[in-house]
C-alpha positions as CSV (number, residue, x, y, z in Angstrom):
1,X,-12.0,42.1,13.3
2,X,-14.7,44.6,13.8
3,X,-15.5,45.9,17.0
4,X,-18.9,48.3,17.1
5,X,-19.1,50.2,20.1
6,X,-22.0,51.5,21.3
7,X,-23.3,54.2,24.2
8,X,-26.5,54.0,25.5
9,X,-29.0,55.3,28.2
10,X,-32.5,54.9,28.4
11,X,-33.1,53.5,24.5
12,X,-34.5,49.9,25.1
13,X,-36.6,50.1,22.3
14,X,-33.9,51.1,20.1
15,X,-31.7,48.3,21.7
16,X,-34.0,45.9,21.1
17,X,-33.9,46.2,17.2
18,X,-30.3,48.1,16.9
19,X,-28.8,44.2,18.6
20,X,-30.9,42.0,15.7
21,X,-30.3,44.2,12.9
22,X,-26.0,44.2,13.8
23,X,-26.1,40.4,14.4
24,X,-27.3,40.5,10.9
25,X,-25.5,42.9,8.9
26,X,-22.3,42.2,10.4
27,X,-22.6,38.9,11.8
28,X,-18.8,38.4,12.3
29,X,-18.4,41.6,14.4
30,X,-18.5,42.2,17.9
31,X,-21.0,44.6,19.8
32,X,-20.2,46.5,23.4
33,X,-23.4,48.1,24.9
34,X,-21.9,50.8,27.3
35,X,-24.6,52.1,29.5
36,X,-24.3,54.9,31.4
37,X,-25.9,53.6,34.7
38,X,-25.9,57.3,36.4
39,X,-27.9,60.0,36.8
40,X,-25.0,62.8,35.4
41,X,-25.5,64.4,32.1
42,X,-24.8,61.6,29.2
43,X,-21.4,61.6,28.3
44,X,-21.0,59.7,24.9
45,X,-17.3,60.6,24.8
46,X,-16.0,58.9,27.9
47,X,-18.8,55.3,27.0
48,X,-16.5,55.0,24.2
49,X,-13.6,54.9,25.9
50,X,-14.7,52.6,28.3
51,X,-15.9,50.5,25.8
52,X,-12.4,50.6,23.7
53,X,-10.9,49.9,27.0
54,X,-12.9,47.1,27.7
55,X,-12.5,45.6,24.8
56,X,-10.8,41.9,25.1
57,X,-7.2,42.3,23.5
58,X,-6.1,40.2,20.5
59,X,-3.0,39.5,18.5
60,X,-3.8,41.2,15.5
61,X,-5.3,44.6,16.4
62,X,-9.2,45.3,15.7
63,X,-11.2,48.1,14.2
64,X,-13.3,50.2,16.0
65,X,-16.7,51.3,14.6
66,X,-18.2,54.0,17.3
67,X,-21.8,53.6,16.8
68,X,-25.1,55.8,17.8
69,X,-27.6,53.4,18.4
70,X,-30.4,55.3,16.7
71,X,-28.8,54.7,13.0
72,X,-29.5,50.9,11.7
73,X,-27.6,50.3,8.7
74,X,-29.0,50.1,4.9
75,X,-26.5,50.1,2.6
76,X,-23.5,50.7,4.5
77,X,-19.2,49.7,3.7
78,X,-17.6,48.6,7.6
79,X,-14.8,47.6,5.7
80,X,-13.1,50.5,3.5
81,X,-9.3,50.0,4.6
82,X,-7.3,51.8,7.7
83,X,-7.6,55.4,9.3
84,X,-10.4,57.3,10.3
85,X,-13.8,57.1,8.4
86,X,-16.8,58.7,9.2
87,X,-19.7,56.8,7.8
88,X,-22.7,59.5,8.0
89,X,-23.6,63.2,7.1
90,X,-25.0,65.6,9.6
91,X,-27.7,68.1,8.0
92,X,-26.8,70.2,11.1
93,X,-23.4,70.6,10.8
94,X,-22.3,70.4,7.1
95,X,-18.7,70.6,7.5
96,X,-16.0,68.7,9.6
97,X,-18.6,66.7,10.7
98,X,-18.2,63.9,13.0
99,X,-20.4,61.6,14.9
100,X,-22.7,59.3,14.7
101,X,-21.0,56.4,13.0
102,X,-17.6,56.6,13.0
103,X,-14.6,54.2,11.8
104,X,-10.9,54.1,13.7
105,X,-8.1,51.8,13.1
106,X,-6.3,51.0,16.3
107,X,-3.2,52.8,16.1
108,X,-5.5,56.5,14.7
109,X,-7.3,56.1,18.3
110,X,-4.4,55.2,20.1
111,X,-2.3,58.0,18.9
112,X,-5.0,60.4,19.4
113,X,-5.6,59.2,22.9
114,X,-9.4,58.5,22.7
115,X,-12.5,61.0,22.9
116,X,-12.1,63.9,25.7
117,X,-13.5,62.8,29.7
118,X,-15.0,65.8,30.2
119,X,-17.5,66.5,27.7
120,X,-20.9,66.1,29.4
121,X,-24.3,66.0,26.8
122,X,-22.7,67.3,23.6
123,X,-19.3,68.4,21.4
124,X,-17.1,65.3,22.2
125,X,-17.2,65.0,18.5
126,X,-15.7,68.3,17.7
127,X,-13.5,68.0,20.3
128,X,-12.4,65.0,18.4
129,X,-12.0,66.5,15.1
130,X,-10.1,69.3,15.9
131,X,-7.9,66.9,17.8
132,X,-7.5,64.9,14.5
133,X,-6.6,68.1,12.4
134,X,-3.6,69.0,15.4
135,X,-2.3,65.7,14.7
136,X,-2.8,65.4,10.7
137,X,-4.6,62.7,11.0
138,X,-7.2,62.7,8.1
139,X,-10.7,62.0,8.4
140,X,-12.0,59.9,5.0
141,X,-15.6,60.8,4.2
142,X,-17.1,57.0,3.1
143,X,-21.4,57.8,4.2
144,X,-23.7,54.8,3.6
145,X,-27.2,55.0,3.9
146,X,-29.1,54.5,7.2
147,X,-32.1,54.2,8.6
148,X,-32.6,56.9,12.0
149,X,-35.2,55.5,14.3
150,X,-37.4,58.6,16.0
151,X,-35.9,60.0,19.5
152,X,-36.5,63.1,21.0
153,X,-33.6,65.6,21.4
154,X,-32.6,67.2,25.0
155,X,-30.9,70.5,25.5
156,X,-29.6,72.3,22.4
157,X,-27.6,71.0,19.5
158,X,-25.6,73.6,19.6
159,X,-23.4,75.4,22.5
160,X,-20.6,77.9,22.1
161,X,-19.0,77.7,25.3
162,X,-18.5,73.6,24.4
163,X,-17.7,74.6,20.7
164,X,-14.3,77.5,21.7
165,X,-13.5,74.8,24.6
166,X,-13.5,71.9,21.9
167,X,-10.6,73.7,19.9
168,X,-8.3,74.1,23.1
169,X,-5.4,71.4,22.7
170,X,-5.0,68.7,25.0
171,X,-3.2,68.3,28.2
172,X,-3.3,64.6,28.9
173,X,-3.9,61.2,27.0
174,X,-8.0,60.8,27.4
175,X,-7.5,57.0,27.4
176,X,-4.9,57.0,30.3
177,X,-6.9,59.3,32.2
178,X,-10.4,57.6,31.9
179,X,-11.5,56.9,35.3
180,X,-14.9,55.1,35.4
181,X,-16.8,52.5,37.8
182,X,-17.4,49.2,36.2
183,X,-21.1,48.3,37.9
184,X,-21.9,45.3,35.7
185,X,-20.6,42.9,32.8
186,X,-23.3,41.4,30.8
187,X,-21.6,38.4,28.2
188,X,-24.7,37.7,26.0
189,X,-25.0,35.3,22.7
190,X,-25.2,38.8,20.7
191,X,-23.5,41.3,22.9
192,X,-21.8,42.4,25.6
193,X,-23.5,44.9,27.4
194,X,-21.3,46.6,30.2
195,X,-22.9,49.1,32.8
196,X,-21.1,51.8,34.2
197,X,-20.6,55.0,36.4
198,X,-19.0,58.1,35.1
């Protein structure tokens, strides 16, 4: 089973056509909306963790596709074996990229321990990758096309106090350690859209 997590804040327009266009690419995966219902810098990171957390357990383990929901799929593989997969280029960052959309198996995010708590606006994904080179875990490079819907950007893309903080190990297991408020639980036909405060 494929499980497409989701963060969000303030993109109902892009909700409103990322939800449709899912249902029918994938229509046998699931889709958690995790929506940062607080007024603290976005935190991408820690809405993925809540949503792997909140994910409804099942006997054989699912696969976890981390998904921005500005990129609707065009010509895209959800289904390219185990590990870690990331599923888009970045024409900002051309090397170790990853974000966006990216692909875990159950035991790769367990044994990493999820995305890091603390990263507030950006580098969560860095963080990330230079977690996944500590542990040897290898990152498969599989893009498809998309299709990026128009947002406006906030703050810089870039910030080297995040990016020398981002290659520090790790002192504690992210997913253990997530503490979040669970406002709201939202079981649609389509979805399940959770709110929460971070």
């Amino acid at each position: 089973m494929l499980v497409i997590i989701v963060p969000y804040r303030n993109r109902e327009e892009h909700l409103k056509l990322f939800i449709p266009h899912m249902n029918k690419y994938l229509p046998d995966a699931k889709i958690i909306v995790v929506e940062q219902a607080d007024a603290r810098p976005f935190n991408r990171g820690k809405l993925l963790n809540v949503g792997f957390l909140q994910s409804p357990t099942h006997t054989t383990p699912p696969t976890f596709c981390f998904h921005d929901i500005d990129l609707l799929p065009v010509q895209v593989n959800y289904y390219e074996g185990i590990g870690v997969q990331q599923k888009i280029l970045s024409d900002i960052q051309l090397k170790d990229f990853l974000g966006g959309v990216t692909i875990f198996d159950y035991s790769s995010f367990i044994t990493v321990g999820g995305y890091h708590n603390d990263y507030f606006h950006r580098a969560e994904d860095n963080e990330m990758m230079f977690c996944l080179k500590r542990l040897r875990i290898p990152v498969l490079l599989r893009p498809g096309l998309f299709q990026e819907l128009p947002h406006s950007r906030t703050g810089p893309e870039f910030i080297p106090e995040l990016w020398r903080k981002a290659q520090l190990p790790r002192t504690k297991n992210m997913l253990k350690t997530c503490e979040y408020k669970l406002i709201s639980k939202e079981v649609h036909e389509t979805h399940t859209h959770f709110k929460v405060g971070l």
